[in-house]
C-alpha positions as CSV (number, residue, x, y, z in Angstrom):
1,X,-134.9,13.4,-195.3
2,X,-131.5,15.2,-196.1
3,X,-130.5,16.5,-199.4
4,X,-126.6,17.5,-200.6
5,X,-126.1,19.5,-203.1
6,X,-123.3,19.2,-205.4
7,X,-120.5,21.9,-205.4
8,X,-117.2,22.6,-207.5
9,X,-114.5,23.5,-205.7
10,X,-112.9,26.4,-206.5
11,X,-110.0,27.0,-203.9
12,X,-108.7,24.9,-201.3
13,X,-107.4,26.1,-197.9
14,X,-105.7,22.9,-195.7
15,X,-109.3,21.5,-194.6
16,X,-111.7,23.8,-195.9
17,X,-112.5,24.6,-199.5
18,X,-114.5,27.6,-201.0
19,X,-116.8,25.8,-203.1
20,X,-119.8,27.0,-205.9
21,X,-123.1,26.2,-207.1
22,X,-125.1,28.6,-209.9
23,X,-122.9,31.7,-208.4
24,X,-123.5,30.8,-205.1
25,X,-120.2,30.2,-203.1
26,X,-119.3,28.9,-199.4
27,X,-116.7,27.6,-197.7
28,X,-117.0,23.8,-196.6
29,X,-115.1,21.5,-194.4
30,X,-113.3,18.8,-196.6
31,X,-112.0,17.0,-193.4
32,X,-113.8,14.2,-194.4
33,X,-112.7,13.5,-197.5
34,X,-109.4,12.7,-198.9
35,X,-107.1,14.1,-201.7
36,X,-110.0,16.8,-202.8
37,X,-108.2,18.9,-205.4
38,X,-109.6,22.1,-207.4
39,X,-112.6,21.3,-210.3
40,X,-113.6,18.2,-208.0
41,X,-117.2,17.9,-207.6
42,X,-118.4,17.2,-203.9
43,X,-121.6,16.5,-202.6
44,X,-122.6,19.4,-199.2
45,X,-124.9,19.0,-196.5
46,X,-125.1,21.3,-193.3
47,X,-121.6,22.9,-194.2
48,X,-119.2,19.8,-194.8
49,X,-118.4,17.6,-197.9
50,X,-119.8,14.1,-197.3
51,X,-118.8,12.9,-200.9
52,X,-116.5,13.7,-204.0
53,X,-118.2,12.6,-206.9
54,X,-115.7,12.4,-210.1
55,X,-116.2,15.2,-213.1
56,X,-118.5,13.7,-215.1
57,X,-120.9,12.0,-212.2
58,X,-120.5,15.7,-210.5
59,X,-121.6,17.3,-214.0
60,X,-124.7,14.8,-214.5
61,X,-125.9,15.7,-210.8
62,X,-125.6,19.1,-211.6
63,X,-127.6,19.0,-214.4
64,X,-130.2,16.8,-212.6
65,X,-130.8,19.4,-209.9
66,X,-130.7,22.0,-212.2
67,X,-133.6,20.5,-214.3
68,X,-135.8,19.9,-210.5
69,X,-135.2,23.9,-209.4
70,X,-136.8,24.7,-212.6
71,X,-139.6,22.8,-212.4
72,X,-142.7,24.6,-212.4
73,X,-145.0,22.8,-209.6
């Protein structure tokens, strides 16, 4: 199974972007996608963005993973 995380991007650079999650940052291909602009949410795995989500969906799957890193199992 393969898990993306979701990232704000914070700076774009032609077809990569640095992008953040809880202070961490990275820079991602965005050659996949199209018409990625700054504050979009996109979803990462293995160093590219497979998805933009919209601001609102991006925020909610923030929040979800937020909640299942601080579960306590």
């Amino acid at each position: 199974m393969c898990i993306a995380f979701p990232f704000e991007v914070i700076k774009i650079d032609n077809d990569e972007a640095l992008v953040q999650y809880k202070g961490v940052e990275m820079m991602v291909s965005v050659s996949l996608l199209e018409d990625v602009v700054l504050g979009d949410y996109v979803l990462v795995h293995a160093g590219c963005a497979i998805e933009k989500l919209d601001k609102e969906e991006g925020k909610k799957t923030e929040e979800l993973f937020n909640s299942i890193l601080n579960l306590n199992l």
